[in-house]
KEKE-3310 file (N, C-alpha, C; in steps of 0.2 Angstrom, whole numbers, plus 5000, padded with zeros to 4 digits):
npx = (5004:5000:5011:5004:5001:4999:4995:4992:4984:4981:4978:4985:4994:5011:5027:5039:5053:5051:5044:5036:5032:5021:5022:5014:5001:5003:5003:5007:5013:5015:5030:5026:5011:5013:5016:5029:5048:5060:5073:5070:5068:5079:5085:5080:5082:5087:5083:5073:5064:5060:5053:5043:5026:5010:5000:4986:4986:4992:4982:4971:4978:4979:4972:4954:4949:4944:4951:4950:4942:4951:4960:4973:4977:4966:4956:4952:4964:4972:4980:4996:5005:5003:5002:5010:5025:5029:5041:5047:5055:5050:5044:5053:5056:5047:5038:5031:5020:5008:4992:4976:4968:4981:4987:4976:4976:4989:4985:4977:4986:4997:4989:4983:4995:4998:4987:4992:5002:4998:4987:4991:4999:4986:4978:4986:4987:4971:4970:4980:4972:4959:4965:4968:4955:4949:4960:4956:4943:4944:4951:4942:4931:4939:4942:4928:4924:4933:4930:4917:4920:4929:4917:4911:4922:4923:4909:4909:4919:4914:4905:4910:4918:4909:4904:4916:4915:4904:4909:4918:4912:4905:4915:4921:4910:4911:4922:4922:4912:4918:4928:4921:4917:4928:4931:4922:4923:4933:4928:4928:4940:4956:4968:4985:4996:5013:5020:5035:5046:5050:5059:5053:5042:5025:5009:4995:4997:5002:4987:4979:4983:4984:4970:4965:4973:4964:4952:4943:4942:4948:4946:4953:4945:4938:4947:4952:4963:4979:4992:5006:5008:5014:5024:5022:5029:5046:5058:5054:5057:5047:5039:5033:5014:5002:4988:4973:4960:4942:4931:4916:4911:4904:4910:4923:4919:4920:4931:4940:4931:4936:4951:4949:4944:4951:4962:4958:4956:4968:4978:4991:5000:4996:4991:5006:5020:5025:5012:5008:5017:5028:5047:5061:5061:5049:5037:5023:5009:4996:4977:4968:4955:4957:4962:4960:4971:4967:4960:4969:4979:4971:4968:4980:4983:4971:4974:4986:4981:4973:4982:4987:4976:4974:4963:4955:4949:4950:4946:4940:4926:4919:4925:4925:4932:4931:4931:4937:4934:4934:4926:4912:4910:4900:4904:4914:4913:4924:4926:4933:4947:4945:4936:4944:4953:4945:4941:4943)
npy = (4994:5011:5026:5036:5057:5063:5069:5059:5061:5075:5079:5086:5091:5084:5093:5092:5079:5073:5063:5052:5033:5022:5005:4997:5002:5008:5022:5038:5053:5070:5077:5085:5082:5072:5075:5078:5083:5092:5087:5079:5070:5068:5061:5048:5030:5020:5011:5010:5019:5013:5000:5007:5009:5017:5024:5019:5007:5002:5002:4991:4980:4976:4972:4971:4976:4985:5002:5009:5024:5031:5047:5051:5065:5081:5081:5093:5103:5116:5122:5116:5128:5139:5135:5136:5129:5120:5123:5118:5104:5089:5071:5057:5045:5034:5038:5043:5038:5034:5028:5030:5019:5010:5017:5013:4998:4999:5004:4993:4981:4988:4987:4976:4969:4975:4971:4959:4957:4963:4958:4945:4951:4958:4948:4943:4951:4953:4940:4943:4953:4947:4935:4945:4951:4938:4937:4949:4947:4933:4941:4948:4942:4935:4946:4952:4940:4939:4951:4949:4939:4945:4956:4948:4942:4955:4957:4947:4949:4962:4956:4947:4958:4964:4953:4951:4965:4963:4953:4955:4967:4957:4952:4962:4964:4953:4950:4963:4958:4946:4954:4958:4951:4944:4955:4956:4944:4949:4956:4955:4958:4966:4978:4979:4993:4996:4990:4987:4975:4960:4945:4939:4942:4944:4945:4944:4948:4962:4966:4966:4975:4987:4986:4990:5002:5011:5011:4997:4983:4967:4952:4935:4926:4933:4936:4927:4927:4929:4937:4938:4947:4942:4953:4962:4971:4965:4973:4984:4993:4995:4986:4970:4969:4968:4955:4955:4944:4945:4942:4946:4956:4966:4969:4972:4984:4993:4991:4996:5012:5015:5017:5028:5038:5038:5044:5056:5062:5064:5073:5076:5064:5053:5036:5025:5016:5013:5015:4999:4993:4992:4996:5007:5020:5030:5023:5027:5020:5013:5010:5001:4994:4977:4975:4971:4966:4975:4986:4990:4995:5005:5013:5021:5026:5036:5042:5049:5057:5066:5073:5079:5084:5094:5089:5086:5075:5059:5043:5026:5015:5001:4993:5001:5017:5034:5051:5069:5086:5095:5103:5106:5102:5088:5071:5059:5043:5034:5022:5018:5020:5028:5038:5043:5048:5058:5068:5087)
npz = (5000:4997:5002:5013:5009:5021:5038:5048:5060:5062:5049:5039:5026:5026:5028:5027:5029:5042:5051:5059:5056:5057:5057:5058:5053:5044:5042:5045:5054:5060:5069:5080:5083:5088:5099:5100:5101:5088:5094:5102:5094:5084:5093:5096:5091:5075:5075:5084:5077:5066:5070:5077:5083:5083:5093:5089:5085:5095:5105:5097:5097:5112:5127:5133:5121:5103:5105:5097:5097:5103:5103:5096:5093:5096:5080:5076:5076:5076:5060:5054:5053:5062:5074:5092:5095:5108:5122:5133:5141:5137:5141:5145:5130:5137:5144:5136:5127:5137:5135:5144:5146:5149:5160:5169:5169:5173:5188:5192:5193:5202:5212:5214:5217:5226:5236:5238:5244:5258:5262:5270:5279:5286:5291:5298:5307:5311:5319:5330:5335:5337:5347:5357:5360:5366:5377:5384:5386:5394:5405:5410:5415:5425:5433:5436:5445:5453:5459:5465:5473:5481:5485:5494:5504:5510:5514:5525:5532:5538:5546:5556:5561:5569:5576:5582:5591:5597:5606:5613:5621:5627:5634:5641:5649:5656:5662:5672:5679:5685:5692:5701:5709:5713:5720:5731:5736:5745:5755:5768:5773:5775:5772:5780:5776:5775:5786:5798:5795:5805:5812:5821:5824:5828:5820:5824:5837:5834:5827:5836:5846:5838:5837:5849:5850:5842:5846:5845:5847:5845:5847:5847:5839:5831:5821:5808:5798:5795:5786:5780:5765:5746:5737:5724:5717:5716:5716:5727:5741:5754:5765:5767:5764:5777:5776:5783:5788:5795:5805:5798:5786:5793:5804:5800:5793:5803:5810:5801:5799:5813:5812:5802:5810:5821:5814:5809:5821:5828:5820:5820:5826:5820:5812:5819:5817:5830:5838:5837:5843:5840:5841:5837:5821:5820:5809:5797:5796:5787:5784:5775:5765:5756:5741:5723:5710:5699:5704:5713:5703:5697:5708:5710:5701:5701:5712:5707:5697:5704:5711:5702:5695:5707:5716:5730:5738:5739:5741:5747:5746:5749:5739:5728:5719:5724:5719:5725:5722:5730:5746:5742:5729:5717:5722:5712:5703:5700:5689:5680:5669:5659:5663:5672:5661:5656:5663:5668)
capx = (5000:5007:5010:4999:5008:4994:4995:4984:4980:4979:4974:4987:5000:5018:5030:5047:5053:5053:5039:5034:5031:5020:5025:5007:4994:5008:5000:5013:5011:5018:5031:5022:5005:5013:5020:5037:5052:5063:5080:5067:5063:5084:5088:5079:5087:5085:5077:5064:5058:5058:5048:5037:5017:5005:4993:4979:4985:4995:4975:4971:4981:4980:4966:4951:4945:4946:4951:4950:4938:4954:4961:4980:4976:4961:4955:4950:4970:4974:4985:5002:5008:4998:5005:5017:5029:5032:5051:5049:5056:5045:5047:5056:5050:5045:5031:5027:5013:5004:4985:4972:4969:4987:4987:4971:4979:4996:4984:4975:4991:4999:4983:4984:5000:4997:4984:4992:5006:4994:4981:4994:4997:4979:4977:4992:4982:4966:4970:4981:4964:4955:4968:4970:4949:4948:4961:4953:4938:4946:4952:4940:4928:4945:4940:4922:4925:4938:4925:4914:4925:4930:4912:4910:4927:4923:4904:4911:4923:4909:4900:4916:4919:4900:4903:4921:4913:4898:4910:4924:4908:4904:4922:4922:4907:4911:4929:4918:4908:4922:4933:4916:4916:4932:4931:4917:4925:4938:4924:4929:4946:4960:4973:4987:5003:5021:5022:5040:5048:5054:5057:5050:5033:5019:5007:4991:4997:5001:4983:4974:4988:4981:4963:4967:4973:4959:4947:4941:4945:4949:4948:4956:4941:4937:4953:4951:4968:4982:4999:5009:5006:5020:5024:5019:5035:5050:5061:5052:5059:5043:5040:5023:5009:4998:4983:4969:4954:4940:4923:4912:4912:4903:4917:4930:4921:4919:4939:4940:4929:4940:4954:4948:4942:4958:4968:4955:4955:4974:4982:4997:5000:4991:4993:5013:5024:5026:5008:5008:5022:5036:5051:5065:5060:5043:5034:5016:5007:4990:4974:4963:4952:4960:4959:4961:4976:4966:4960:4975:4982:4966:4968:4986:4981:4966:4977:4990:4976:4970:4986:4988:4971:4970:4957:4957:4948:4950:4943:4938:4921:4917:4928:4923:4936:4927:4936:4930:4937:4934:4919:4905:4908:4900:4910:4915:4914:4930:4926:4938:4954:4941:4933:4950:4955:4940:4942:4947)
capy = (5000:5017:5029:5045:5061:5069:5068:5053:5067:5081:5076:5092:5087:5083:5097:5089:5073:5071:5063:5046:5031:5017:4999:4993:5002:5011:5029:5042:5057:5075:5076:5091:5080:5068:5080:5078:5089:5091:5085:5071:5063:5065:5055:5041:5027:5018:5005:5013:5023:5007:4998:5010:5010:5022:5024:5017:5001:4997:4999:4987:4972:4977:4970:4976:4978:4991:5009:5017:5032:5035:5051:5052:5071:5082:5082:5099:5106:5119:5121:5116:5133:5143:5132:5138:5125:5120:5125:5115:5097:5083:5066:5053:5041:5026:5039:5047:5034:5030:5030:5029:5011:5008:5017:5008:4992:4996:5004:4988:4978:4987:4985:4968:4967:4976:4967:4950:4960:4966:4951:4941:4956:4959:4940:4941:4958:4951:4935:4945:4955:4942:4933:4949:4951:4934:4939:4953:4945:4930:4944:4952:4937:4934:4953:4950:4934:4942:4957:4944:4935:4954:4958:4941:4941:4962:4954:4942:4954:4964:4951:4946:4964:4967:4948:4954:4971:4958:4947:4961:4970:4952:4949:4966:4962:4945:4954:4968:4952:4940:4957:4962:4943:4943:4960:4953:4939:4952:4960:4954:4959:4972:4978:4986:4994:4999:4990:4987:4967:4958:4937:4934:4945:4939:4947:4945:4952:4968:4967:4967:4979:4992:4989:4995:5008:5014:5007:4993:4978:4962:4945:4929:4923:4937:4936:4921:4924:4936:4934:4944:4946:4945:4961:4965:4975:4962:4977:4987:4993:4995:4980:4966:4973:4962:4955:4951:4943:4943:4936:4946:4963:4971:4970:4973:4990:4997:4992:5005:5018:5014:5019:5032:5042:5041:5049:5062:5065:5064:5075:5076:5059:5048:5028:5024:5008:5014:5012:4992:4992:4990:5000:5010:5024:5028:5026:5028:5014:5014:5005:5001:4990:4974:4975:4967:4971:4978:4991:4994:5000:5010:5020:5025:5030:5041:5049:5053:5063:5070:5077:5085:5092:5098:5085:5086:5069:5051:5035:5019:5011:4994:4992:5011:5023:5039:5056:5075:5092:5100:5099:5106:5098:5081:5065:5056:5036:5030:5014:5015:5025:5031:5042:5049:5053:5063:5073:5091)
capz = (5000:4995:5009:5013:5010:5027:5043:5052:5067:5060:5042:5036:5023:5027:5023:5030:5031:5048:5055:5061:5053:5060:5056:5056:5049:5038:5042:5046:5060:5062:5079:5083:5083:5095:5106:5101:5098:5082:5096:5103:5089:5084:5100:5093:5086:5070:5080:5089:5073:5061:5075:5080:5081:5085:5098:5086:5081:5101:5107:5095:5099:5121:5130:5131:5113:5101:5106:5091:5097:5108:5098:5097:5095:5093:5075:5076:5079:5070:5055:5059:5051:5067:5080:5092:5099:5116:5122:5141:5139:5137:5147:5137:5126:5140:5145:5131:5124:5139:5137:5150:5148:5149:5167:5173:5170:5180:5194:5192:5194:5207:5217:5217:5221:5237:5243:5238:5250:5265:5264:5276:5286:5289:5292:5307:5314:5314:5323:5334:5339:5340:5354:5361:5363:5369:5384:5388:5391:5400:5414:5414:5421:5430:5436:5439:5449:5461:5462:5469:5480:5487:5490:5498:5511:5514:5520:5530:5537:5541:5551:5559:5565:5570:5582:5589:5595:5602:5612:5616:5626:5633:5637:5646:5655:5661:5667:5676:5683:5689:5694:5706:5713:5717:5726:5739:5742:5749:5758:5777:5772:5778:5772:5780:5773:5778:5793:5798:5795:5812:5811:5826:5823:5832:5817:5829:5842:5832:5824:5842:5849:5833:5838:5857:5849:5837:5848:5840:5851:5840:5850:5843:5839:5827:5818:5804:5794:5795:5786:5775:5756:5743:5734:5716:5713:5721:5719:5729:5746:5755:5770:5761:5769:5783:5777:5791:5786:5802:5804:5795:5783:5796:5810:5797:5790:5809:5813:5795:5802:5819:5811:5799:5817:5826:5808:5811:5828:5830:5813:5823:5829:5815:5814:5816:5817:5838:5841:5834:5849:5837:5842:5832:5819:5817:5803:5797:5794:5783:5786:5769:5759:5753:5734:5720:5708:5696:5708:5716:5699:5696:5716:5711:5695:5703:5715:5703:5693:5710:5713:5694:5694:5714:5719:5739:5741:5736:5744:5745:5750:5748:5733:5724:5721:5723:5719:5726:5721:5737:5751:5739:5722:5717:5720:5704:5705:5695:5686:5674:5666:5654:5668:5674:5656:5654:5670:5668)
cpx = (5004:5005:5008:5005:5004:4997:4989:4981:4977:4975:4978:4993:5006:5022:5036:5046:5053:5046:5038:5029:5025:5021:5018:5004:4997:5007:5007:5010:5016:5020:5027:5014:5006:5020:5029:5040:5057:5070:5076:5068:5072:5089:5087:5081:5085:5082:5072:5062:5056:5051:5041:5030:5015:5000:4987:4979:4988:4987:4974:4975:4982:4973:4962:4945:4946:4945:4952:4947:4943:4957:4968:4980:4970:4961:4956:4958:4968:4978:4992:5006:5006:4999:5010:5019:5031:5039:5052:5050:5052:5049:5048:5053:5047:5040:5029:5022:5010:4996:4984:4972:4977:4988:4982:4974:4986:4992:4981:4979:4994:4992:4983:4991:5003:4993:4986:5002:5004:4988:4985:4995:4991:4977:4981:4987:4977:4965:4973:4976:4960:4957:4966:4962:4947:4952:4958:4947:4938:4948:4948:4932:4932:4940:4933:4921:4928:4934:4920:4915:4926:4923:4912:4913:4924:4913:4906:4914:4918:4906:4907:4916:4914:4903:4910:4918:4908:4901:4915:4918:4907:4909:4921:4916:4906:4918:4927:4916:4912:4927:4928:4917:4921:4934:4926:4918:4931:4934:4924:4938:4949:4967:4979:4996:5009:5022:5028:5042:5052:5054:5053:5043:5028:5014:4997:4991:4997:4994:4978:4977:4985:4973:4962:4967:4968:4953:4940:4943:4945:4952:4949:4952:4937:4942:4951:4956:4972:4988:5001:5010:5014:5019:5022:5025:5041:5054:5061:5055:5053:5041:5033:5019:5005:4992:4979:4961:4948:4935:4920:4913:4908:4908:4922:4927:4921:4927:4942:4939:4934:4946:4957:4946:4948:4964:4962:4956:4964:4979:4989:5001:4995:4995:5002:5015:5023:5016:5006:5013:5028:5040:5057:5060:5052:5040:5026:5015:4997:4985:4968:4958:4955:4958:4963:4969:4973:4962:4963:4978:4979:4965:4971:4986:4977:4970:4981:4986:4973:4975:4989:4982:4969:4964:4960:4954:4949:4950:4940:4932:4919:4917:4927:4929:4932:4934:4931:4934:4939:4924:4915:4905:4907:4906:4909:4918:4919:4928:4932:4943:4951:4940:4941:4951:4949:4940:4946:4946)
cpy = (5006:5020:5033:5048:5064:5064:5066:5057:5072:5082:5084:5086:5089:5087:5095:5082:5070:5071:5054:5041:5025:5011:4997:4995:5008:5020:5033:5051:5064:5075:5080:5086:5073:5072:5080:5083:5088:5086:5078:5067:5062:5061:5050:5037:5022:5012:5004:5017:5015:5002:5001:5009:5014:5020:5019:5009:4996:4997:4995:4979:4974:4973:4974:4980:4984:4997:5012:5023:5035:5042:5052:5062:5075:5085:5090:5105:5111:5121:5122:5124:5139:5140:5132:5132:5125:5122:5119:5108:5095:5076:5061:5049:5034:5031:5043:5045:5029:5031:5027:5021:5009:5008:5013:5003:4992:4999:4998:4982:4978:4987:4978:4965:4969:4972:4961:4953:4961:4962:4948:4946:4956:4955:4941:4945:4956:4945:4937:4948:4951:4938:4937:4951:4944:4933:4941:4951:4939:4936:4947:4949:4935:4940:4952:4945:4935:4949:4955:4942:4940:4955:4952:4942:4950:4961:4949:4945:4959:4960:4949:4953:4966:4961:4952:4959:4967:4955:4953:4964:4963:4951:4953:4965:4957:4949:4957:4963:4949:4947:4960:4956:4943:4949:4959:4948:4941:4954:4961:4955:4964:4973:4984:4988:4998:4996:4986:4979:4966:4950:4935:4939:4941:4946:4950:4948:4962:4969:4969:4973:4988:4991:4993:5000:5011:5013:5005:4987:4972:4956:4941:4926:4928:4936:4928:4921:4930:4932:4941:4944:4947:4949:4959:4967:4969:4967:4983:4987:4992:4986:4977:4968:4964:4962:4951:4950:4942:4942:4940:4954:4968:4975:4974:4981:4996:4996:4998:5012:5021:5021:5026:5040:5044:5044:5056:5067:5068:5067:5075:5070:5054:5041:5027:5018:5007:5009:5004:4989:4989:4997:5003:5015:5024:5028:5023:5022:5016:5009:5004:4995:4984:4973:4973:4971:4975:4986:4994:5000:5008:5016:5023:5027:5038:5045:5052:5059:5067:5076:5081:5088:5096:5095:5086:5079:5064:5047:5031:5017:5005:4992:4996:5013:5030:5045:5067:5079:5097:5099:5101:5104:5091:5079:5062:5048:5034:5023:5013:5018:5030:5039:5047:5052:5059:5069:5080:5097)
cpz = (5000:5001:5007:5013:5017:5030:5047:5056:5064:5052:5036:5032:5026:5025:5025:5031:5037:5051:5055:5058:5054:5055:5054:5051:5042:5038:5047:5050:5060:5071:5081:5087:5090:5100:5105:5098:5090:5088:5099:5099:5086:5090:5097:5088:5082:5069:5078:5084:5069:5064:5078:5079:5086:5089:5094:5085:5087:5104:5105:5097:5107:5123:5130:5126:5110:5105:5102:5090:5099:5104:5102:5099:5092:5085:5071:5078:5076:5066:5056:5059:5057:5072:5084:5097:5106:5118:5130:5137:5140:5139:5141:5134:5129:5143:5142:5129:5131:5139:5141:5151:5151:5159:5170:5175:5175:5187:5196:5197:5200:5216:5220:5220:5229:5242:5244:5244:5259:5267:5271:5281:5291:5294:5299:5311:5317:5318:5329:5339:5341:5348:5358:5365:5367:5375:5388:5390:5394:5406:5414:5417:5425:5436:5440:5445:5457:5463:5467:5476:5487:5491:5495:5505:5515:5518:5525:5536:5541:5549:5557:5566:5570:5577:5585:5594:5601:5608:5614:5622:5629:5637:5644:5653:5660:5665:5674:5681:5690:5694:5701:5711:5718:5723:5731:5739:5744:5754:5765:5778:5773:5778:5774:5779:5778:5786:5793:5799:5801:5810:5817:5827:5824:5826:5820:5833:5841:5831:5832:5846:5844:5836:5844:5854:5846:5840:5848:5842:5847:5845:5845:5839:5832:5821:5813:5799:5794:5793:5782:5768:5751:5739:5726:5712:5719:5722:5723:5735:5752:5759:5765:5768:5772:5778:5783:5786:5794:5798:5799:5789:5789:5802:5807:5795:5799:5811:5807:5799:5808:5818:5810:5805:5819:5820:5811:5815:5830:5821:5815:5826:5823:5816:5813:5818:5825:5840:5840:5839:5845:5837:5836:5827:5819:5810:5801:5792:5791:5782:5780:5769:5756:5746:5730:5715:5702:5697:5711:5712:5698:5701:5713:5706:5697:5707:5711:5698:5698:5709:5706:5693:5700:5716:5725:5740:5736:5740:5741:5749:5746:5741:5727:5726:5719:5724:5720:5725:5728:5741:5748:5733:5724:5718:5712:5705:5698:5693:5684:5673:5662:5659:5669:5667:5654:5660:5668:5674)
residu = (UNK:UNK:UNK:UNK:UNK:UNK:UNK:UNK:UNK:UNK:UNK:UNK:UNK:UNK:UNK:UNK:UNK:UNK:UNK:UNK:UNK:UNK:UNK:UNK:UNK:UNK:UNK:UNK:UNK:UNK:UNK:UNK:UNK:UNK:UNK:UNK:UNK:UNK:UNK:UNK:UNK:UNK:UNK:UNK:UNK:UNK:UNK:UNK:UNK:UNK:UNK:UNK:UNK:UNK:UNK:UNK:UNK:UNK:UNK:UNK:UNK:UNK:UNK:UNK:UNK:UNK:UNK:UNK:UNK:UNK:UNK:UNK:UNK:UNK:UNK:UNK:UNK:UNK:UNK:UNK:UNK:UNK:UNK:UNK:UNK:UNK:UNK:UNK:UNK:UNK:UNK:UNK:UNK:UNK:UNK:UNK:UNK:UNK:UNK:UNK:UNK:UNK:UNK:UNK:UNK:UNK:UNK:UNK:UNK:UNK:UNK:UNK:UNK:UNK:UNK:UNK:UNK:UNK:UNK:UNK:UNK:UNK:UNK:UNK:UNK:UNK:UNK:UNK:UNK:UNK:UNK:UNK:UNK:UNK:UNK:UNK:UNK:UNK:UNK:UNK:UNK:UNK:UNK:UNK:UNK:UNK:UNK:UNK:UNK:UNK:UNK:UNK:UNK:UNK:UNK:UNK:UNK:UNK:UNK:UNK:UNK:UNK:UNK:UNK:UNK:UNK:UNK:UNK:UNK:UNK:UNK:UNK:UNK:UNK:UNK:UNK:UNK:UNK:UNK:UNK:UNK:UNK:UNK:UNK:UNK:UNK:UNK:UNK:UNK:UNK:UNK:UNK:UNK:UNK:UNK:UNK:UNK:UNK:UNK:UNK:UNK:UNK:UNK:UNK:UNK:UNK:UNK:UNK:UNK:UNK:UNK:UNK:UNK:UNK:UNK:UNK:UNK:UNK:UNK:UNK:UNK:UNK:UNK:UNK:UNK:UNK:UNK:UNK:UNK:UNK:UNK:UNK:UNK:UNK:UNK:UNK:UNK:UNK:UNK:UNK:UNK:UNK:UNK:UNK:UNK:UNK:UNK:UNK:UNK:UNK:UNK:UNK:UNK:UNK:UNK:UNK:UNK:UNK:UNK:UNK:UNK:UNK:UNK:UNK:UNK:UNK:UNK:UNK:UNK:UNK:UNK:UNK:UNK:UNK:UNK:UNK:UNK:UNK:UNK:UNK:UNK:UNK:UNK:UNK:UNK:UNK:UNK:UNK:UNK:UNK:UNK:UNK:UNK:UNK:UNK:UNK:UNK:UNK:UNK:UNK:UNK:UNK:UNK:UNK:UNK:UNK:UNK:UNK:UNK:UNK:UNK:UNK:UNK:UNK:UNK:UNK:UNK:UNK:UNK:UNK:UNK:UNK:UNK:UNK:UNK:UNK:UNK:UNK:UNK:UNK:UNK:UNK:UNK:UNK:UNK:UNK:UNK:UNK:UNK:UNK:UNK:UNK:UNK:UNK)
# end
């Protein structure tokens, strides 16, 4: 077939021999019509023109089916002679002739080649997630479970706490109970302190020799146990005090008052070691209440608070410590430490 003298694009005739040739369809193109330069088209080597084909006829044989609406360049150009030439360089000839199909297909390609890249990824992630939601809801029926258990032990604990407080108060008042028991079966009891150690002390003889004096006469027959107590403190210097037990509480509280008189009467002369008929220095001897240790503690406690807040009294009746500011305020019955600590 003879060759056109025009141009396939533009359909304007050839005025130079330099223009492009196609191998296929034999039809021949001004550079200008495919974008090309006069020093483009002299780079190309005697190859790549001989070889060459046109947009029209590589549609053709590509996938897809004919594109031959696809238009190398519009029809409607206008006459090459009227055309002013580009001067910016153009990109070489490996991207010179890509049509759209062309790029669909490599965006096509590298599509698939990403996800056939990122499908395994995906695959690790989502498996990973899936583990990692099947921990968290193993601990967190873990967590439930032990929130359970907690309420459970901190009820228990409750209940616990509610019975000690139950039996702490019974304790205290079986204690109160047996500590009152054992202070009335002191109740015919008497006790007296700081009296002076001899070995051959006749202790009765003293005991009746002090009622003489207090007069408060104590026959043998009255007297049912006198000895002498061991001490509390072993390092203490202080002689073990006499206890006397006689017949009944009522004897024992009128040999008290006895006493209680003759301090009264005598401020100058109070109970000493002499009137007991024991010789050498004298010293004052003191006639109580015999009391338990938990009451002894609780006296010398009270006086000690006497003498820091100016109390003037403190005694003992029939196992009570009472305490008094002076002759016109109430007494104040010490039960406990509690009572002194609140004292101001």
């Amino acid at each position: 077939m003879e060759i056109a003298d025009k141009c396939a694009a533009c359909l304007n005739e050839l005025i130079d021999s330099s223009a492009m040739h196609c191998t296929c369809c034999k039809e021949q193109y001004h550079l200008l019509c495919l974008n090309l330069s006069q020093n483009e088209y002299n780079a190309f080597t005697d190859d790549f023109i001989t070889k060459w084909t046109c947009d029209t006829c590589r549609s053709k044989g590509r996938k897809g089916g004919d594109k031959t609406n696809t238009p190398v360049r519009g029809v409607s150009s206008p006459q090459l002679e009227f055309v002013t030439q580009r001067t910016k360089p153009r990109p070489g000839p490996s991207v010179l002739f890509l049509t759209a199909s062309d790029i669909r297909e490599i965006i096509r390609d590298e599509l698939n080649f990403f996800k056939q890249q990122i499908n395994p990824q995906l695959v690790e992630v989502a498996n990973a997630v899936s583990t990692l939601q099947a921990t968290i809801s193993f601990f967190n029926s873990e967590l439930e479970a032990m929130k359970a258990s907690q309420a459970a032990q901190a009820s228990k604990l409750q209940n616990m706490q509610e019975e000690n407080t139950s039996l702490r108060s019974a304790v205290q008042s079986l204690s109160a109970r047996l500590e009152q028991m054992d202070q009335n079966s002191r109740s015919a009891n008497i006790e007296i302190q700081c009296v002076p150690e001899h070995k051959q002390e006749n202790l009765v003889n003293m005991v009746q020799q002090l009622g003489k004096v207090i007069k408060c006469p104590v026959s043998d027959t009255h007297i049912q146990y006198c000895t002498r107590l061991a001490k509390m403190n072993s390092s203490s210097s202080r002689p073990r005090s006499i206890l006397l037990k006689l017949s009944s509480p009522r004897l024992r509280d009128d040999f008290l008052a006895a006493a209680s008189k003759f301090n009264k009467n005598n401020p100058d002369d109070k109970l000493k070691s002499s009137h007991l008929g024991i010789g050498g220095d004298k010293k004052a001897v003191f006639v109580g209440e015999h009391l338990t240790p938990a009451l002894k503690s609780l006296h010398a406690a009270a006086r000690t608070k006497a003498k820091e807040l100016k109390y003037k009294f403190v005694w003992i009746r029939d196992g009570r410590i009472f305490m008094r500011k002076n002759e016109e305020s109430n007494f104040i019955h010490v039960k406990n430490l509690d009572v002194l600590h609140n004292l101001s």
